[in-house]
N, C-alpha and C positions, 0 to 999 in steps of 0.2 A: 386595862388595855395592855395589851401585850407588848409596845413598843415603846418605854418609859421617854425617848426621845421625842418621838412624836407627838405625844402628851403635853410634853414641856414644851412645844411649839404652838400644838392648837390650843394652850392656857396663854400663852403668849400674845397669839395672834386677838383672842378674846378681849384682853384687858386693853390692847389698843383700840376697840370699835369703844367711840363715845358713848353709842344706846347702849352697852354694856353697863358701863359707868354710869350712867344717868339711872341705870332702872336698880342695880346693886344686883344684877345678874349674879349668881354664881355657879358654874357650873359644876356637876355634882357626881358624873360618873360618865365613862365614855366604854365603849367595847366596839367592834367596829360593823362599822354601820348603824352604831344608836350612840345619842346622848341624850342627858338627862342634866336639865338647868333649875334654878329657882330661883326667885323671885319674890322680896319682899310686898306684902301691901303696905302700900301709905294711903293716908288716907285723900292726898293730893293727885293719884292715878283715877278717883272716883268718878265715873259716869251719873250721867244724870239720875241711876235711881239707886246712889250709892252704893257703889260695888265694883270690884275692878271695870276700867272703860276695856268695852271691846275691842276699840284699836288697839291700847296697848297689849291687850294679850294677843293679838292678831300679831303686834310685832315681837311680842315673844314666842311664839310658834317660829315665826317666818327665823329667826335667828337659832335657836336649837337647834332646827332644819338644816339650816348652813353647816353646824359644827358636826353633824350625824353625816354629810356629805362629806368632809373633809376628812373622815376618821380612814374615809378608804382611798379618796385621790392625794394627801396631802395637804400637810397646812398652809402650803404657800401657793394651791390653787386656785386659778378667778375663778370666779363662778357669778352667775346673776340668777335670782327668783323669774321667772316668767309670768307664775301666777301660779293660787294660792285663793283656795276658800276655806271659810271656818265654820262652823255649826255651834251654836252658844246650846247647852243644854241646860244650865244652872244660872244664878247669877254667883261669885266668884268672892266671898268676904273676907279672905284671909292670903296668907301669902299663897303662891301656885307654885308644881313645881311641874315644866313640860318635858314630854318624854316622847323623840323623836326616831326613827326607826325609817331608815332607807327601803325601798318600796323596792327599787331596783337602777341599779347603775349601769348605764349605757353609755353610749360612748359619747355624745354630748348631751343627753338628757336625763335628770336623776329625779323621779317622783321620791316624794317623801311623807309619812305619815305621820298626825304629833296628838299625841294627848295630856289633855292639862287638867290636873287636879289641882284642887284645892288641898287646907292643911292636912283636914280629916279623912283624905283620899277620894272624895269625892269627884267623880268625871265632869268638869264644868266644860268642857268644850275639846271637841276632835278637829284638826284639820291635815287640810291636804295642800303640800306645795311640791312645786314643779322647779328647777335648781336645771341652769345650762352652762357647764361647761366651757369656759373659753378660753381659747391660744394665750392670751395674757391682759392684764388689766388694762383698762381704759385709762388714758394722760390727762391730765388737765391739762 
């Protein structure tokens, strides 16, 4: 990434989301408008027919997405998913690493495209998520 500060913000902002921490994300290369994360298997993520559960790689897509969006508006932009489908091609045995690529940035809408392989590079699943843009975060 060309912007060694920025980097040290979207690694920042990363280690703060919890499902980062919970899943042992690490994020593994950025250039702008892609990142690329990874993602241990435990064997405690298993779906019922042993093998990463779908949702979690549904949220590890949806979250790669995010940091590929922020490589070009900044680390400290809100943003929210809209929506987001996944296509499972494989089932998934080993750790994944997904690799997300900015489709196109508008001005409040950012499609984004992620593909997730497995250790041995294998394409276990593509998806598509849709990222909007907002004036500033939500308050609790």
């Amino acid at each position: 990434m060309p912007d060694p500060e920025l980097e040290r913000r979207l690694l920042a902002r990363a280690r703060a989301i919890p499902i980062s921490a919970t899943l042992g994300m690490e994020l593994v290369g950025f250039d702008e408008g892609t990142c690329a994360a990874r993602v241990p298997y435990r064997k405690e993520y298993d779906g019922v027919f042993e093998s990463f559960h779908g949702g979690i790689l549904m949220t590890i897509a949806d979250s790669v997405a995010c940091f590929a969006v922020l490589t070009l508006t900044g680390a400290e932009q809100a943003l929210t998913t809209t929506d987001m489908n996944i296509r499972f091609l494989r089932p998934c045995l080993s750790d994944v690493t997904a690799t997300a690529r900015v489709i196109k940035r508008g001005r409040t809408m950012c499609p984004v495209s992620v593909e997730l392989n497995d250790a041995h590079g294998e394409l276990v699943a593509i998806a598509q998520v849709n990222y909007m843009l907002l004036p500033d975060l939500p308050r609790r």
